[in-house]
Chimera marker file (.cmm) of the C-alpha trace (Angstrom):
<marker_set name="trace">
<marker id="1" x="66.443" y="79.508" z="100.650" r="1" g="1" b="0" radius="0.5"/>
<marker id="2" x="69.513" y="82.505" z="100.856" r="1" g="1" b="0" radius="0.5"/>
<marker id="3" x="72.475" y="81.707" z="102.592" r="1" g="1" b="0" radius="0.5"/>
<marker id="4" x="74.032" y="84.630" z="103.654" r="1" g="1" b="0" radius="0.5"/>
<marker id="5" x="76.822" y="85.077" z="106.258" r="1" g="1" b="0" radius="0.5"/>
<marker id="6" x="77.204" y="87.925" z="108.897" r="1" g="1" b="0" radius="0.5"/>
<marker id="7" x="80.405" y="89.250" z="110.785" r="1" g="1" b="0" radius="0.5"/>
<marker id="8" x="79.700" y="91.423" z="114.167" r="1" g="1" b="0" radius="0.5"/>
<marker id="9" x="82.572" y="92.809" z="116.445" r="1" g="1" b="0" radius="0.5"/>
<marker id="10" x="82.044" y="93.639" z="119.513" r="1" g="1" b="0" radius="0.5"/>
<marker id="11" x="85.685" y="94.919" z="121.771" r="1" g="1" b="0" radius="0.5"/>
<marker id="12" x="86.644" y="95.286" z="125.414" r="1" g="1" b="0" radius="0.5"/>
<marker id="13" x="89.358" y="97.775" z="126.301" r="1" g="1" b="0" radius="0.5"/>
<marker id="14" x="91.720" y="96.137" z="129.147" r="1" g="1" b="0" radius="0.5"/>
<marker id="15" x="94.791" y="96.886" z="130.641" r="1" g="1" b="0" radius="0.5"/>
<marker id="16" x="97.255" y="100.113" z="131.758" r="1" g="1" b="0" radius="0.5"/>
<marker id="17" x="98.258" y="100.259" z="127.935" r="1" g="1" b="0" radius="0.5"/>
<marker id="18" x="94.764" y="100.616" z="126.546" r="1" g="1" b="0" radius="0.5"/>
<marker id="19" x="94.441" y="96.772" z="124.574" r="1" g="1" b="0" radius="0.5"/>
<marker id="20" x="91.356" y="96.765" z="122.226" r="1" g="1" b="0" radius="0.5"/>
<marker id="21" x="90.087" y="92.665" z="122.516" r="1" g="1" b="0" radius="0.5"/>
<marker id="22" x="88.228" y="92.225" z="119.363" r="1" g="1" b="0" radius="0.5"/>
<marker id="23" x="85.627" y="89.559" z="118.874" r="1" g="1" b="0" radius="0.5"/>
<marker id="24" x="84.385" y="88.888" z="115.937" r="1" g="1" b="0" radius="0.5"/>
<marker id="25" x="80.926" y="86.748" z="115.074" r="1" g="1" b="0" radius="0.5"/>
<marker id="26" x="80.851" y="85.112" z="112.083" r="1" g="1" b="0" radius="0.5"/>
<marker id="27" x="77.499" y="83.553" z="111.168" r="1" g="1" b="0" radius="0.5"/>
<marker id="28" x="75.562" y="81.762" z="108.767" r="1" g="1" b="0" radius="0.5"/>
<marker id="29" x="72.226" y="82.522" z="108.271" r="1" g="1" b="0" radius="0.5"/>
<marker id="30" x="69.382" y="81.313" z="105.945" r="1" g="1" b="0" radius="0.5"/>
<marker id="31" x="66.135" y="82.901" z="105.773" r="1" g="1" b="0" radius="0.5"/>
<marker id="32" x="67.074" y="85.372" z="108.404" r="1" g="1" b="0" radius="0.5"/>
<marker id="33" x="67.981" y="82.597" z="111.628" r="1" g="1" b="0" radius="0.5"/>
<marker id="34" x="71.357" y="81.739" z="112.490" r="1" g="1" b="0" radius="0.5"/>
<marker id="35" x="72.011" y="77.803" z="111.620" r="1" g="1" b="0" radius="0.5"/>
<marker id="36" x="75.645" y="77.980" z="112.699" r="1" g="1" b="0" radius="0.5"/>
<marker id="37" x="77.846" y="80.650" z="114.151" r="1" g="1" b="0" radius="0.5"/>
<marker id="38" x="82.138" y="80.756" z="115.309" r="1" g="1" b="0" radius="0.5"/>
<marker id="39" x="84.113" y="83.460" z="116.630" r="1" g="1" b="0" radius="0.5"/>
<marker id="40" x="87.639" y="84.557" z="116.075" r="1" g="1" b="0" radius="0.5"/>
<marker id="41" x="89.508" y="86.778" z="118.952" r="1" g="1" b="0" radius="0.5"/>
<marker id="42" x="92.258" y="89.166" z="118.057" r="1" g="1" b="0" radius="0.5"/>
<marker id="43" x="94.056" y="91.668" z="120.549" r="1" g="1" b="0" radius="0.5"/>
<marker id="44" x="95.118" y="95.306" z="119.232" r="1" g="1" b="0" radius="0.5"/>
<marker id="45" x="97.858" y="97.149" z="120.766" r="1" g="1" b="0" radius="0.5"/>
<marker id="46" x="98.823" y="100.513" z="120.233" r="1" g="1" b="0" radius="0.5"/>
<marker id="47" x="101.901" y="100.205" z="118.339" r="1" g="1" b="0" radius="0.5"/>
<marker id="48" x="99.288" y="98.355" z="115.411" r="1" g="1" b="0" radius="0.5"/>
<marker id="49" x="98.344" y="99.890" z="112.319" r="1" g="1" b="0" radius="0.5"/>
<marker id="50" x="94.460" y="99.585" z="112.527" r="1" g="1" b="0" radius="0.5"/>
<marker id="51" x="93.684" y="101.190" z="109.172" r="1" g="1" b="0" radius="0.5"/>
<marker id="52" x="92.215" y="98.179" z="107.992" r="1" g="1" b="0" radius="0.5"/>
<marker id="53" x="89.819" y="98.003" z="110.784" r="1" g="1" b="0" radius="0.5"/>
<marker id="54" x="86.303" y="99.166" z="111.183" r="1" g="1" b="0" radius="0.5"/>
<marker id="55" x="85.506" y="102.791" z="111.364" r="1" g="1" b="0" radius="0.5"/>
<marker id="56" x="84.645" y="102.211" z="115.129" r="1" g="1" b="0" radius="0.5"/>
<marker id="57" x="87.506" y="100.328" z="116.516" r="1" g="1" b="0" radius="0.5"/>
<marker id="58" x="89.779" y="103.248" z="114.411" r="1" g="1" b="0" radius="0.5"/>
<marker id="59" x="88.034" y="105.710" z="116.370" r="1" g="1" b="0" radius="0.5"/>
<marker id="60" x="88.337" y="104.085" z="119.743" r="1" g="1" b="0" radius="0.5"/>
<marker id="61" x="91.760" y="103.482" z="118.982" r="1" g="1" b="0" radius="0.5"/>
<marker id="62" x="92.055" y="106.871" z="118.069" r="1" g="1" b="0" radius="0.5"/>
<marker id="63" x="90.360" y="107.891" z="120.923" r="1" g="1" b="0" radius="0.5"/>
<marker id="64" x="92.722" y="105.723" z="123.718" r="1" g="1" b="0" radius="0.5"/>
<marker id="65" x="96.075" y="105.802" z="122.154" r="1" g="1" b="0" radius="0.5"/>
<marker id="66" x="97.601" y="109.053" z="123.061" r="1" g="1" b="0" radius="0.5"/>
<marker id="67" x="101.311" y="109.767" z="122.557" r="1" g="1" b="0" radius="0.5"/>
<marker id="68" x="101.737" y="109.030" z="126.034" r="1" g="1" b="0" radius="0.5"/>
<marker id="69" x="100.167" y="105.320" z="125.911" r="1" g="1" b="0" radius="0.5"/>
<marker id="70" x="101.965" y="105.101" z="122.821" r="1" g="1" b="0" radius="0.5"/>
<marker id="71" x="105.636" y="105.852" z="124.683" r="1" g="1" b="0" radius="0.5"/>
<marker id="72" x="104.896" y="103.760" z="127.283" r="1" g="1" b="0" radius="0.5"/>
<marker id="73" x="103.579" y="100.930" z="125.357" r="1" g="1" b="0" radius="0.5"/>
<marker id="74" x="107.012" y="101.358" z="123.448" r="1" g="1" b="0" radius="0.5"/>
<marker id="75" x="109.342" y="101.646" z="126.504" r="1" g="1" b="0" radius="0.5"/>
<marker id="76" x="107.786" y="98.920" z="128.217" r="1" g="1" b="0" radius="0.5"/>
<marker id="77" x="108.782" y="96.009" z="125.226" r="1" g="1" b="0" radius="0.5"/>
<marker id="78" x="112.597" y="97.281" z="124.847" r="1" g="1" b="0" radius="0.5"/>
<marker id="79" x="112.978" y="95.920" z="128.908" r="1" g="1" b="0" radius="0.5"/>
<link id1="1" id2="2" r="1" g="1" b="0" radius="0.2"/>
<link id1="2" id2="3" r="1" g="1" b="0" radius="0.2"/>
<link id1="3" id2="4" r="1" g="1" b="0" radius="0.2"/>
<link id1="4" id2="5" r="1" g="1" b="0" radius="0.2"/>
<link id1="5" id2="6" r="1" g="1" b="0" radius="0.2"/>
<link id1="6" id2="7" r="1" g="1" b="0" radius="0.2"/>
<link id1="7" id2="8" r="1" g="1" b="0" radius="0.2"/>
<link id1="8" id2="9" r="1" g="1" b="0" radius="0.2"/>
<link id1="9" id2="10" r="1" g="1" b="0" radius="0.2"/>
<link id1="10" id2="11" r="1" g="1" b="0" radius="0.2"/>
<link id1="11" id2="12" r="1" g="1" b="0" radius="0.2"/>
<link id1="12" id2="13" r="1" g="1" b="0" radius="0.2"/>
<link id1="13" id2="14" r="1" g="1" b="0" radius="0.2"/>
<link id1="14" id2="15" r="1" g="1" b="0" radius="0.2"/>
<link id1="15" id2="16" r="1" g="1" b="0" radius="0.2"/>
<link id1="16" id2="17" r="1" g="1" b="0" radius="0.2"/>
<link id1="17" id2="18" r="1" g="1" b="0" radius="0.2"/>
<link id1="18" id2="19" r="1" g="1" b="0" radius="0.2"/>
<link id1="19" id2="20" r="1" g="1" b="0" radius="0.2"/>
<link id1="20" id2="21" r="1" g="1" b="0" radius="0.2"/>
<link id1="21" id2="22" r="1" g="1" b="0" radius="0.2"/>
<link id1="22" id2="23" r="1" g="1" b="0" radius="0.2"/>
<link id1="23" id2="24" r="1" g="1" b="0" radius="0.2"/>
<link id1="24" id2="25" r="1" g="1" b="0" radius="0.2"/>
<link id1="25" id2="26" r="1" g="1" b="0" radius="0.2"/>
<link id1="26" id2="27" r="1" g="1" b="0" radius="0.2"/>
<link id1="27" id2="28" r="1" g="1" b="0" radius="0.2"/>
<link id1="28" id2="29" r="1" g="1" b="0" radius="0.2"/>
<link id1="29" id2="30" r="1" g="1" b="0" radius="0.2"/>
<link id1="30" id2="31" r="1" g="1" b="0" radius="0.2"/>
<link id1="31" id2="32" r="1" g="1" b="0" radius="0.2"/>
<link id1="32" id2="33" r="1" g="1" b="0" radius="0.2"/>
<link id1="33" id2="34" r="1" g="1" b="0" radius="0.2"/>
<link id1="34" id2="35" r="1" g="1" b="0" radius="0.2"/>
<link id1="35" id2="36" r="1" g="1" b="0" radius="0.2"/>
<link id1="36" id2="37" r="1" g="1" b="0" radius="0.2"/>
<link id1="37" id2="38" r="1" g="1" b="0" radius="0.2"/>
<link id1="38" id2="39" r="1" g="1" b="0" radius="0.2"/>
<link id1="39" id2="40" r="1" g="1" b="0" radius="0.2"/>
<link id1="40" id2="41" r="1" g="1" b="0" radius="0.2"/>
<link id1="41" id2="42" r="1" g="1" b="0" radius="0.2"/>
<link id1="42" id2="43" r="1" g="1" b="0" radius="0.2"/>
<link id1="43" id2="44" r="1" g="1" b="0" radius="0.2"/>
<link id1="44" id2="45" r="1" g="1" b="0" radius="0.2"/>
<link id1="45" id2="46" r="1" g="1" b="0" radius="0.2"/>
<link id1="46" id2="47" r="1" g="1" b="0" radius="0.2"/>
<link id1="47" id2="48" r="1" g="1" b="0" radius="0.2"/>
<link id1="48" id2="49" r="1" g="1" b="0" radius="0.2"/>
<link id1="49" id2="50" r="1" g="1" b="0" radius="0.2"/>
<link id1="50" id2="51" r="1" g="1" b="0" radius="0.2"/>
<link id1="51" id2="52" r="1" g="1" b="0" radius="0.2"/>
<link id1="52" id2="53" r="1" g="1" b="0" radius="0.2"/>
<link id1="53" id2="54" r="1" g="1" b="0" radius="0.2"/>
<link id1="54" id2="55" r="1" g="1" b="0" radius="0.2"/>
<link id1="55" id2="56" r="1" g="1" b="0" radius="0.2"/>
<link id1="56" id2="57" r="1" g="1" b="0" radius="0.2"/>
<link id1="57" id2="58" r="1" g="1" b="0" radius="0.2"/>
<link id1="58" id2="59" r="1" g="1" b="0" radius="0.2"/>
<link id1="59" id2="60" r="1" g="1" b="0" radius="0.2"/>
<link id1="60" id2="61" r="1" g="1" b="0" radius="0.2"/>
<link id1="61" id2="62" r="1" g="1" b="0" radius="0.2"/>
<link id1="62" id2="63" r="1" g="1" b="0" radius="0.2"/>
<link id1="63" id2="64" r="1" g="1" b="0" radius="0.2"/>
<link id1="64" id2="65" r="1" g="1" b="0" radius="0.2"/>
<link id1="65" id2="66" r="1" g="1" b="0" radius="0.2"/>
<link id1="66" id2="67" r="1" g="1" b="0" radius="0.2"/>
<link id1="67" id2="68" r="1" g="1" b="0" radius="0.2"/>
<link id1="68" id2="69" r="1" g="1" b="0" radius="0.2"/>
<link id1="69" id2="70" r="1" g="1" b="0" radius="0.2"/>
<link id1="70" id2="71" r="1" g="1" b="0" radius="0.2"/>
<link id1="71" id2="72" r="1" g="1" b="0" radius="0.2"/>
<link id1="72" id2="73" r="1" g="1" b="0" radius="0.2"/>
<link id1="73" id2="74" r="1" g="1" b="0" radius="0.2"/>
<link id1="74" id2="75" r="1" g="1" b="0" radius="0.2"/>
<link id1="75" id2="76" r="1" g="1" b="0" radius="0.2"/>
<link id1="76" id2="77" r="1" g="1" b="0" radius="0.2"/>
<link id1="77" id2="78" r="1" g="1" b="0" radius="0.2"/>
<link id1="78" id2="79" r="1" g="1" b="0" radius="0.2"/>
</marker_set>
C-alpha cells in the first residue's frame, strides 16, 4: 500500500491580452487509483515572471506574449 500524490495542469488561454488559466490537479493515489483529488486555479498574465513554471506553460507563454501584448497589457493597467 504506496501513497503517492500526482499534480497535472492543464491551461486555457482567454482574453485580448493572452491570460494563461492554469489548473492544477492534485491527487492522491494508492496502488495506482485516485482516493481523493483538489484543484487549485491560478491566472498568468504577461507582465509575470513564469520561470518557475512548467516547461510547457513557459513555452506557450513564450509563444503568446509578444512585445506588442506585452505594451498593451502594460498601457492598459496605468488607465
Amino acid at each position: 500500500m504506496a501513497l503517492t500524490k500526482v499534480e497535472k495542469d492543464d491551461y486555457e488561454v482567454r482574453g485580448v491580452y493572452k491570460h494563461i488559466n492554469v489548473r492544477t490537479k492534485v491527487s492522491i493515489m494508492e496502488d495506482g487509483e485516485e482516493l481523493s483529488y483538489k484543484y487549485h486555479r491560478r491566472v498568468l498574465s504577461p507582465d509575470m515572471d513564469v520561470s518557475e513554471e512548467s516547461n510547457e506553460i513557459k513555452a506557450l507563454a513564450s509563444a503568446l506574449w509578444t512585445d506588442d501584448i506585452k505594451k498593451a497589457w502594460s498601457d492598459s493597467l496605468i488607465k
